[in-house]
C-alpha positions in Angstrom: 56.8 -29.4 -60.9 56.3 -31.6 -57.8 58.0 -29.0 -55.4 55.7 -26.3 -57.2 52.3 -27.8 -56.1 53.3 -29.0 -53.1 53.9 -25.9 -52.1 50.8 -24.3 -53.9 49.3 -27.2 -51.6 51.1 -26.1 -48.5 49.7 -22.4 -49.5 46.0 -23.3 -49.6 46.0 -25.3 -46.2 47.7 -22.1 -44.6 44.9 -19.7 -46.0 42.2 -22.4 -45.3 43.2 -22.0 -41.7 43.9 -18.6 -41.6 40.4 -18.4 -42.9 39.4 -20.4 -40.1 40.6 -19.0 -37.5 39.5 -15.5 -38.5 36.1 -16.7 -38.8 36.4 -18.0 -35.3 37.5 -14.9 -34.0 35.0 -12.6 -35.9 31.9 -15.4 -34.3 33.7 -14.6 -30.5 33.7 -10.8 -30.9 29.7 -11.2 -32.3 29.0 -13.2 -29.2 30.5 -10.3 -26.9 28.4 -7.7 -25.4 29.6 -4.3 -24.4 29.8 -0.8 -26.6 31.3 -1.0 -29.5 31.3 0.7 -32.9 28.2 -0.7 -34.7 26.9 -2.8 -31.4 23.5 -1.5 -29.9 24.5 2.6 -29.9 23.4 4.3 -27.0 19.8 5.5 -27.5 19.2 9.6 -27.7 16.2 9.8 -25.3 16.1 13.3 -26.0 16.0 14.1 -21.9 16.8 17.4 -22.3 13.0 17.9 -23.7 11.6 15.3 -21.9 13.2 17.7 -18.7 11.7 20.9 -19.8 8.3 19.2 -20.6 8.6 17.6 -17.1 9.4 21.1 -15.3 6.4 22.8 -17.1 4.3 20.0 -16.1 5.1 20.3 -12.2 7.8 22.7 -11.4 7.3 26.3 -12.4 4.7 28.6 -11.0 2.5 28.2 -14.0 2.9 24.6 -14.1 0.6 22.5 -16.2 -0.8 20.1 -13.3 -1.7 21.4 -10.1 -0.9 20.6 -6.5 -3.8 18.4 -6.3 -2.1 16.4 -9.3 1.6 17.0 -7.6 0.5 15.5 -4.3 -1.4 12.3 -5.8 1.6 11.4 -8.5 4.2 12.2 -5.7 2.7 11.4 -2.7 3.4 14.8 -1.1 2.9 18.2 -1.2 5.6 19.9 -3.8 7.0 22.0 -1.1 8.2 18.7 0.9 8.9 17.6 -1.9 11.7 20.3 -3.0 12.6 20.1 0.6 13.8 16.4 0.1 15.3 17.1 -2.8 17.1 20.0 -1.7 18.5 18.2 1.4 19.1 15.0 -0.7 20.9 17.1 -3.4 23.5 18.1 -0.7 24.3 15.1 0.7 25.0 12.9 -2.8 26.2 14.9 -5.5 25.0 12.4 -8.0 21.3 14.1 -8.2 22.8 17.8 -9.1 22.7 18.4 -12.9 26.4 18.3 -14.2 27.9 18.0 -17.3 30.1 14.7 -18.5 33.2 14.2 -20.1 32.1 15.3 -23.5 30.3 18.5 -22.1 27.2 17.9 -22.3 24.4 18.3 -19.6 23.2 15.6 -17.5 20.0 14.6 -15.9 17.8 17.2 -13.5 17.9 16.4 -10.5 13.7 16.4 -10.6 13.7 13.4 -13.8 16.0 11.5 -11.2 14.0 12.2 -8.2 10.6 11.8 -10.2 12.2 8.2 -11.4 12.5 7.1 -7.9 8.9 8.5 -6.2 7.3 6.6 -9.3 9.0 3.7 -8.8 8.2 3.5 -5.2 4.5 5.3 -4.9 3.3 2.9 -8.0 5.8 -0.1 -7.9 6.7 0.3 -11.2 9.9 -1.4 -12.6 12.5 0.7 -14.1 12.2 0.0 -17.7 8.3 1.2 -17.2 9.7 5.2 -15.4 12.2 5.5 -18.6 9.0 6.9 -20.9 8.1 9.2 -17.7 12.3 10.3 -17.5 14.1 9.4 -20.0 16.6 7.5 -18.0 18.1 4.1 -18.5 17.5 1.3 -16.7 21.2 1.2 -14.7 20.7 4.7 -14.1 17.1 4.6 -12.5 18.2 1.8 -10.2 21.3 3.8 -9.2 19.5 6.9 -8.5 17.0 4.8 -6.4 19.5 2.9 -4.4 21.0 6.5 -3.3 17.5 7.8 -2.4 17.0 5.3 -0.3 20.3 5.5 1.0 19.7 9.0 1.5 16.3 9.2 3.3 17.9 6.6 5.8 20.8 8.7 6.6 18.9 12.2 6.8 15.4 11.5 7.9 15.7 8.1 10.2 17.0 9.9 13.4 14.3 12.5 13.5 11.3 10.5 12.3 12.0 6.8 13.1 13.3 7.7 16.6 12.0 7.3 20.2 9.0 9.7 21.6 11.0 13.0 22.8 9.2 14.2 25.6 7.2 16.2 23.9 6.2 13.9 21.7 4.9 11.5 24.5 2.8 14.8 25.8 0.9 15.0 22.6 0.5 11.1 22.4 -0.4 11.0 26.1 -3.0 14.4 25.7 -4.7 12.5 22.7 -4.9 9.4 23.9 -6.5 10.6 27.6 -9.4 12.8 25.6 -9.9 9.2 23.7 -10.6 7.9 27.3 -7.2 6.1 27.3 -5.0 7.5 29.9 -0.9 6.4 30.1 -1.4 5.0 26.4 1.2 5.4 23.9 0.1 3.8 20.6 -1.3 0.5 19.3 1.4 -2.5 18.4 0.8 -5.4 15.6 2.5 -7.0 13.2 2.2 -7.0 9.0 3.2 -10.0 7.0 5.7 -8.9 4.2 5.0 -11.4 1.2 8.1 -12.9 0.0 6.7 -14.2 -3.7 10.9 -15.4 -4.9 11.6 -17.0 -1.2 14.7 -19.7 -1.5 13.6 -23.0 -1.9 16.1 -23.7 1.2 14.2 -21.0 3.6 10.4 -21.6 2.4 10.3 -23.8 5.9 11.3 -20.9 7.9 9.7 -18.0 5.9 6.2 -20.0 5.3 3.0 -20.0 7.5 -0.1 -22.3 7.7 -0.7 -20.6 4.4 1.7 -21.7 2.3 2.8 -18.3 1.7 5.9 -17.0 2.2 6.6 -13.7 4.0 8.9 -11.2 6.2 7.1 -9.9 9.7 7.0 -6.1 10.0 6.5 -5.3 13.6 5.6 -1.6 14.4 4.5 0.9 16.9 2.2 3.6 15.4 0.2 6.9 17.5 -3.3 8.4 16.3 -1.6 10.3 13.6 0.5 7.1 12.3 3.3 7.8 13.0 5.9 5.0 13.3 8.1 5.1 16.0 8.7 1.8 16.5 9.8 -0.9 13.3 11.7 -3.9 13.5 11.8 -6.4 10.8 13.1 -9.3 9.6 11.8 -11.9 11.5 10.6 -15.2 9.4 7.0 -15.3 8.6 6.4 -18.4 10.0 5.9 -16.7 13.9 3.5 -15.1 15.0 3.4 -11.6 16.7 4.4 -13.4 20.0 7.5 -14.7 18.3 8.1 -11.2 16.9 7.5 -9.5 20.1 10.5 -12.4 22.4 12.8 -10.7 19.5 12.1 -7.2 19.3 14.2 -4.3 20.7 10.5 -2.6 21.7 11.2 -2.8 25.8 15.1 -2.4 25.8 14.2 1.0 27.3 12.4 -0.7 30.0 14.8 -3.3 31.0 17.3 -0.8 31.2 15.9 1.2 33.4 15.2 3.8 30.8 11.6 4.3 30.6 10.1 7.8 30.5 8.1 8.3 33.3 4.8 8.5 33.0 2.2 9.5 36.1 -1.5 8.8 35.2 -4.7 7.6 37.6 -7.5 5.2 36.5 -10.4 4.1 38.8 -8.1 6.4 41.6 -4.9 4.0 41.3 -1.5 5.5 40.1 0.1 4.3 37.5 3.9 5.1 36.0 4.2 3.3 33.5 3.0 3.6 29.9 1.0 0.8 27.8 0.2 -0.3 24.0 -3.2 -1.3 22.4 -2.3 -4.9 21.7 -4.9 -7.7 20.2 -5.7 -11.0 21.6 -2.2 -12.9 21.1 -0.2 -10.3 23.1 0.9 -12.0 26.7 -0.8 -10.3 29.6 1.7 -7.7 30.9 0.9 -4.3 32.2 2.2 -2.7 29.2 -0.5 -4.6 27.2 -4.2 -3.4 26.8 -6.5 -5.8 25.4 -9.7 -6.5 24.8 -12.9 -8.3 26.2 -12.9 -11.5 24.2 -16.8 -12.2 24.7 -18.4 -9.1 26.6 -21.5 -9.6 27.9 -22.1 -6.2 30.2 -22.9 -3.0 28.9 -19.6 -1.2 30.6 -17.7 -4.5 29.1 -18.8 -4.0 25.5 -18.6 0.0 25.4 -14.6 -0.9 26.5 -14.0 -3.3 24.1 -15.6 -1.4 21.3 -13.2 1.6 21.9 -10.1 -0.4 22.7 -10.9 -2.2 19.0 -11.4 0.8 17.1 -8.1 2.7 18.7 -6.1 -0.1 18.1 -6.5 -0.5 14.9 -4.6 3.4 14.7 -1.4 0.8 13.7 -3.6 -1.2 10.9 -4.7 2.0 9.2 -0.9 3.0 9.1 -0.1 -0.5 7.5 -3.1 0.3 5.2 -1.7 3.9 4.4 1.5 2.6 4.2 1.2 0.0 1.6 -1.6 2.5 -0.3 0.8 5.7 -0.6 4.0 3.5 -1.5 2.8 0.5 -3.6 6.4 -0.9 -3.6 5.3 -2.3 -0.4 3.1 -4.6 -1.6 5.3 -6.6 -3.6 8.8 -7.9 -3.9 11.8 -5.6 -4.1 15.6 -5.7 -5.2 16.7 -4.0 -2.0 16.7 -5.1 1.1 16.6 -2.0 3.3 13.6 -0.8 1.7 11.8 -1.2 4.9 14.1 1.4 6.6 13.1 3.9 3.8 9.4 3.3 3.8 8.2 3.7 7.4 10.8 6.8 7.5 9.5 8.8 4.4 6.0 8.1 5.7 6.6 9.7 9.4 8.3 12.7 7.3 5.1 13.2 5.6 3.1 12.9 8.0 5.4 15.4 9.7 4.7 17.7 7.1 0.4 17.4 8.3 1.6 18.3 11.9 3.6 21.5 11.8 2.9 22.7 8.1 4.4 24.2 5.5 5.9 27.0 8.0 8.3 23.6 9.4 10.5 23.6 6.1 12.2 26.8 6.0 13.7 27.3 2.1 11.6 24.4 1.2 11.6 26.1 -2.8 15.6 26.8 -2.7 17.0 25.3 -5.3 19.7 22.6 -5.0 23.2 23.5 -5.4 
């Protein structure tokens, strides 16, 4: 009788912690994320719909919203913008409609491109451009890190480059009929505000202000377009700071300047110069203003030297209107590359027309 309980004893202790541990295990696998059978199933979006609805809305020729509804949702004209897609679409294979392993069809490469251009034109966060796309939230960041990507790779050589000399004909033409001979454009800085700024680097990043930002040194022409950006520098400088930094004369200290012949009051001059505001050193390359004109000839220059310089603030202004992700904080840091280089390839798009993009409504492959 005594060996009998004790071992009925021995039994229960052995299911007691059988029962234990199985409980134990079954609270671990609860506290586990990931997919699994009965765990948060993968939500049916329905973006095959939502992509037909979207195409009917922009895309066919009988589309539901017009160009003038394209261009101020997208920020372009919907021939560029099929032209982007189209040259994106070659480079990354990720944007071209495929199916997955089970079959079925993926995204359109517009829901993935229209994802992005709303994220960026109205700094919207990607759980806000899932209603708009039906995409997740790993998937919209994804496609918008390969934009970006993208744009620098394709676009930056030919529109974030160095005036050709044709280009520095039409700047130097436009600028002489402004009564600016030998100028090239109008240089200044923008303060990037940097709201999540490491406690560690507030000192260097922070100005009189308190606030905390990224400088954005640029070089814009009468049609704003950037030809010139360097950025990084710690917003506690100032634009001379910026400018002992900046890559903007190599060309001159090498020796590489393009040569530039121009008179004013019957002097030759061969070398080109900037629009610059008070805080710019006094080099030849600088032209500034009168500080407190008091002759008529004095005031009439410093009038028009103000209002042409400020060709480079109404590009920051544009800039930071037409891609709101500019005014805020953002994940990734080369945004800055994409930005300045999707606006010079619209702007592009103003200067030589629709006739520029040859197959701009071929679709991708």
């Amino acid at each position: 009788m005594r060996r009998r309980a004790a071992s009925k004893r021995a039994q229960r202790e052995l299911d007691e912690q059988l029962g234990i541990a199985v409980a134990l295990l079954e609270e671990e696998k609860q506290a586990r994320r990931g997919s699994r059978e009965g765990r948060r199933p993968n939500v049916d979006r329905h973006r095959h719909s939502r992509g037909k609805n979207l195409m009917e809305d922009y895309f066919i020729p009988q589309s539901l919203y017009s160009d003038v509804h394209f261009r101020g949702r997208y920020r372009m004209q919907p021939h560029l913008f099929k032209k982007i897609m189209h040259d994106i679409c070659n480079y990354d294979e990720y944007f071209v409609q495929k199916r997955n392993c089970a079959g079925n069809l993926g995204l359109l490469p517009e829901q993935k491109f229209t994802a992005v251009i709303r994220m960026l034109a109205y700094g919207s966060s990607a759980d806000q451009v899932d209603e708009i796309a039906r995409m997740g939230k790993s998937t919209v960041l994804e496609s918008l890190v390969r934009f970006c990507d993208a744009v620098e790779t394709l676009y930056t050589r030919d529109y974030l480059r160095r005036p050709t000399p044709r280009d520095l004909q039409r700047l130097l033409e436009k600028a002489e009929s402004r009564g600016f001979p030998g100028m090239i454009g109008s240089i200044d800085c923008m303060h990037w505000q940097w709201k999540n700024c490491p406690t560690a680097w507030q000192g260097d990043y922070g100005n009189r202000k308190g606030q905390k930002s990224i400088i954005l040194e640029a070089v814009a022409g009468f049609d704003t377009w950037v030809w010139h950006a360097f950025f990084g520098v710690a917003g506690s400088q100032n634009d001379l700071n910026v400018l002992g930094q900046s890559p903007v004369f190599n060309d001159v200290l090498r020796g590489e300047a393009p040569n530039i012949t121009y008179e004013i009051n019957n002097t030759i001059y061969q070398t080109g110069y900037y629009l610059a505001d008070g805080i710019y050193p006094r080099w030849t390359t600088f032209v500034k203003t009168i500080p407190h004109p008091r002759s008529h000839k004095q005031k009439f220059f410093a009038r028009y030297q103000e209002g042409y310089r400020k060709d480079v603030e109404r590009c920051f202004g544009i800039l930071q209107a037409r891609w709101a992700i500019i005014r805020g904080a953002a994940r990734l840091f080369d945004e800055e590359l994409f930005c300045p280089s999707l606006r010079s390839r619209a702007r592009t798009e103003i200067d030589f027309g629709p006739a520029r993009f040859a197959g701009a409504h071929a679709r991708p492959g």
